[in-house]
MARDOVO-78202 format. One line per field, with one value per residue: z, y negated, x of N, C-alpha, C in turn; residue in three letters; residue number from 0. Coordinates in steps of 0.02 Angstrom, whole numbers, plus 50000, padded with zeros to 5 digits. Atoms other than C-alpha are relative to their C-alpha. Last residue first. Layout:
<recs>
n.up: c(Z:...)
n.north: c(Y:...)
n.east: c(X:...)
ca.up: c(Z:...)
ca.north: c(Y:...)
ca.east: c(X:...)
c.up: c(Z:...)
c.north: c(Y:...)
c.east: c(X:...)
residu: c(Ala:...)
num: c(NUM:...)
</recs>
This chain:
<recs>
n.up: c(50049:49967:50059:50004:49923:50037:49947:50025:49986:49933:49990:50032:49949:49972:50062:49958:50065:50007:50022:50042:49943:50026:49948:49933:49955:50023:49997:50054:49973:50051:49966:50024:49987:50041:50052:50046:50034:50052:50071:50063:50032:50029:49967:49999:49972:49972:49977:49946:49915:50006:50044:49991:50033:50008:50054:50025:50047:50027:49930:50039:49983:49931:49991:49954:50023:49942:49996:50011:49976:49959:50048:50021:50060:49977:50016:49926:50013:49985:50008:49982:49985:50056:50021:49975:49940:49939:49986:49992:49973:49924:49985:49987:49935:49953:50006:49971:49920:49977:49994:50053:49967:50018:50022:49952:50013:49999:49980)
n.north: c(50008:49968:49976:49965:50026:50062:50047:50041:49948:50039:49979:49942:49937:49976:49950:50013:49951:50029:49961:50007:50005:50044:50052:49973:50007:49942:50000:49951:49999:50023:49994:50038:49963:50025:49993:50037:49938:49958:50019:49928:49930:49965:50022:49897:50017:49935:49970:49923:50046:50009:50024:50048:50010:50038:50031:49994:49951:50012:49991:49989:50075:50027:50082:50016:50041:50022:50052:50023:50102:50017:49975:49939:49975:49969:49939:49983:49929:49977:49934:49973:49921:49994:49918:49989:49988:50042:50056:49989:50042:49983:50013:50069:50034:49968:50027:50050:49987:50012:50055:49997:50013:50055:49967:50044:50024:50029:50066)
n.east: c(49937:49929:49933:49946:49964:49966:50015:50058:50062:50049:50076:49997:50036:49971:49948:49937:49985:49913:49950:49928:49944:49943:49972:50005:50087:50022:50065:50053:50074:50083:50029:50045:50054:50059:49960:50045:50039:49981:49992:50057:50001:49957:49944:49954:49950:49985:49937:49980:49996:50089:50033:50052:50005:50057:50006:50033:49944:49925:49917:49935:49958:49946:49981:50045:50045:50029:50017:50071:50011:49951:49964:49995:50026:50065:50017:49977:49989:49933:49998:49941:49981:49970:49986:49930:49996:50045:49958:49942:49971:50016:50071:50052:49983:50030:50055:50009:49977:50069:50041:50071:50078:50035:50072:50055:50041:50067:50022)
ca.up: c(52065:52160:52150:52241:52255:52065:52160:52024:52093:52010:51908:51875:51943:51871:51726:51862:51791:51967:51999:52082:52085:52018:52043:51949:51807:51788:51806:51833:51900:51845:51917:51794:51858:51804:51961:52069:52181:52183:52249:52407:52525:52491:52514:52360:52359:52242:52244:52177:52095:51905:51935:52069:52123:52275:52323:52509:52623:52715:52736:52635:52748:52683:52575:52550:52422:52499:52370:52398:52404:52398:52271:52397:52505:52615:52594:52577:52435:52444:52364:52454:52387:52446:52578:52636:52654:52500:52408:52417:52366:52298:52121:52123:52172:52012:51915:51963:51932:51749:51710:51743:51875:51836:51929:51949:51849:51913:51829)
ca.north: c(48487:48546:48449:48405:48268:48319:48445:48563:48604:48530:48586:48536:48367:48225:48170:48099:48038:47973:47949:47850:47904:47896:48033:48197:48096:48028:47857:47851:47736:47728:47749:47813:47914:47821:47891:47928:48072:47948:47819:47939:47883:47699:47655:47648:47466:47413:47234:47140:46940:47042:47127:47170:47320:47292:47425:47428:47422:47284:47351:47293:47323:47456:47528:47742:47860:48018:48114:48283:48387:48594:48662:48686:48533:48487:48350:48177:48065:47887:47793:47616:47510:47324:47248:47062:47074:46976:47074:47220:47168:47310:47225:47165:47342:47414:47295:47347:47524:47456:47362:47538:47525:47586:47687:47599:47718:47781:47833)
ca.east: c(47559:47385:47228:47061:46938:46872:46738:46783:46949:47106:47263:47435:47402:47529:47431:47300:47116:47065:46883:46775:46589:46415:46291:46210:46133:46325:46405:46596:46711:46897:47084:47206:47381:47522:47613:47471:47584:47721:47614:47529:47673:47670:47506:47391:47257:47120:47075:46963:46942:46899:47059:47210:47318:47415:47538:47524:47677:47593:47428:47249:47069:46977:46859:46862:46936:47037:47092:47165:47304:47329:47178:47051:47076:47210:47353:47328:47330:47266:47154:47082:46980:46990:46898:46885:46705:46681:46815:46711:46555:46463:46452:46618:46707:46587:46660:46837:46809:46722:46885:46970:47121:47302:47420:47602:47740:47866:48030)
c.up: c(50009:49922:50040:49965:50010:50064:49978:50031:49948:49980:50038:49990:49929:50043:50053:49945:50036:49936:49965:50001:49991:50069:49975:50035:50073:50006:49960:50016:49950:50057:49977:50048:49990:49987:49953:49964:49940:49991:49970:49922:49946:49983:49977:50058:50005:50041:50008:50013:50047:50080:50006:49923:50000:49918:49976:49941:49928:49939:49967:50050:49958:50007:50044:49985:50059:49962:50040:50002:49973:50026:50042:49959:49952:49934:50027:50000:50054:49992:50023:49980:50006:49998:49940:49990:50003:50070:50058:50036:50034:50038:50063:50000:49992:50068:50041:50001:50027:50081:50046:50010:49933:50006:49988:49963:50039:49980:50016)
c.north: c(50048:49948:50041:50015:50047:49969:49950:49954:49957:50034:49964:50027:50039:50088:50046:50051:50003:50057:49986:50054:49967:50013:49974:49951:50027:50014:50063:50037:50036:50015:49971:50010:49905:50028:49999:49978:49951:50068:50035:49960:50037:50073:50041:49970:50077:49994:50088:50023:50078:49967:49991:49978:49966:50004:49964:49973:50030:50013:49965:50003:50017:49953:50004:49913:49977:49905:49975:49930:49990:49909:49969:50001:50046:50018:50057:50088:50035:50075:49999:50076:50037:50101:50022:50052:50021:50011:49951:49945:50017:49948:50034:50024:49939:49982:50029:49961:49916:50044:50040:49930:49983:50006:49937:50057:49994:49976:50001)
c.east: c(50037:50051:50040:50042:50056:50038:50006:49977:49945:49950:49942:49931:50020:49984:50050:50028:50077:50011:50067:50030:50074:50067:50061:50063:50019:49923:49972:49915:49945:49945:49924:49960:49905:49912:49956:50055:49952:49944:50020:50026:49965:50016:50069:50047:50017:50079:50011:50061:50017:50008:49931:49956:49942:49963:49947:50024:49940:50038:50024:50046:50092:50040:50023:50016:49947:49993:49984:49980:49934:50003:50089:50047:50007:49982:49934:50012:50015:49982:50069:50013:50056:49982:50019:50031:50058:49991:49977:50032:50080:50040:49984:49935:49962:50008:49979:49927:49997:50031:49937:49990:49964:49940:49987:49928:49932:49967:49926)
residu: c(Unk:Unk:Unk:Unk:Unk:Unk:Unk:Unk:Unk:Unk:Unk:Unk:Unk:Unk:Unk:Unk:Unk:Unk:Unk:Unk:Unk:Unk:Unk:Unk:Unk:Unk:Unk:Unk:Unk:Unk:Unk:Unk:Unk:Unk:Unk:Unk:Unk:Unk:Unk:Unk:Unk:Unk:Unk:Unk:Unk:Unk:Unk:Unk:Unk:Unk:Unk:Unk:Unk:Unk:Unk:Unk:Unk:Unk:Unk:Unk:Unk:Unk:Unk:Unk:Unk:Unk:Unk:Unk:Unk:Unk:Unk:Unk:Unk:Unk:Unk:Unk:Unk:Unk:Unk:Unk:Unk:Unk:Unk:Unk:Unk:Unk:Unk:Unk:Unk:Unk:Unk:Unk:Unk:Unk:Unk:Unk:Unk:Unk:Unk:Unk:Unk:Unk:Unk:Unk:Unk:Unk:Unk)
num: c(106:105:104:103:102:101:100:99:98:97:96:95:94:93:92:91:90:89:88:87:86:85:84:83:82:81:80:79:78:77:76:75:74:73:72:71:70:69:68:67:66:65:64:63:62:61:60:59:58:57:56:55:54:53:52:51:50:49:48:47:46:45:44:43:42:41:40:39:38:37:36:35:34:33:32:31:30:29:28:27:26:25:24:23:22:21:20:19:18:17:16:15:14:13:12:11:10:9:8:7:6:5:4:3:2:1:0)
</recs>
């Protein structure tokens, strides 16, 4: 059985304090293939589809389209503040492995 990925409070804070919603934009992860370990994240804002799973908090919106859900399968979606740069990231139970980058996996 599937399970929906879930969104951090502080991922969604982070979408309200760059505005997001306010220009109509939601984040968007999807899964694509490439990258050094066989798939790869792809994390950008974007306008919501159709076939889009909608996840929503704090007034935001993240958004998965259908093909990349079963690879996020309860996979955790957060925001993370480092000295060497803030980013989103996807805690994913489903990857077998991943590069150091953090944008890459294999299952």
């Amino acid at each position: 059985m599937q399970l929906p990925p879930k969104v951090t409070e502080r991922a969604f804070a982070r979408l309200a304090e760059i505005g997001a919603s306010a220009q109509g934009q939601a984040l968007r992860v999807a899964v694509e293939g490439g990258g050094c370990s066989g798939f790869q994240y792809e994390i950008e804002l974007d306008q919501p589809k159709d076939d889009d799973l909608v996840l929503e908090g704090s007034g935001e919106k993240v958004v998965v389209d259908s093909i990349s859900l079963p690879f996020l399968s309860d996979a955790v979606i957060d925001f993370s503040e480092e000295l060497i740069g803030a980013r989103f990231v996807i805690e994913n139970p489903n990857a077998t492995s991943s590069c150091g980058c953090g944008t890459s996996f294999s299952m």
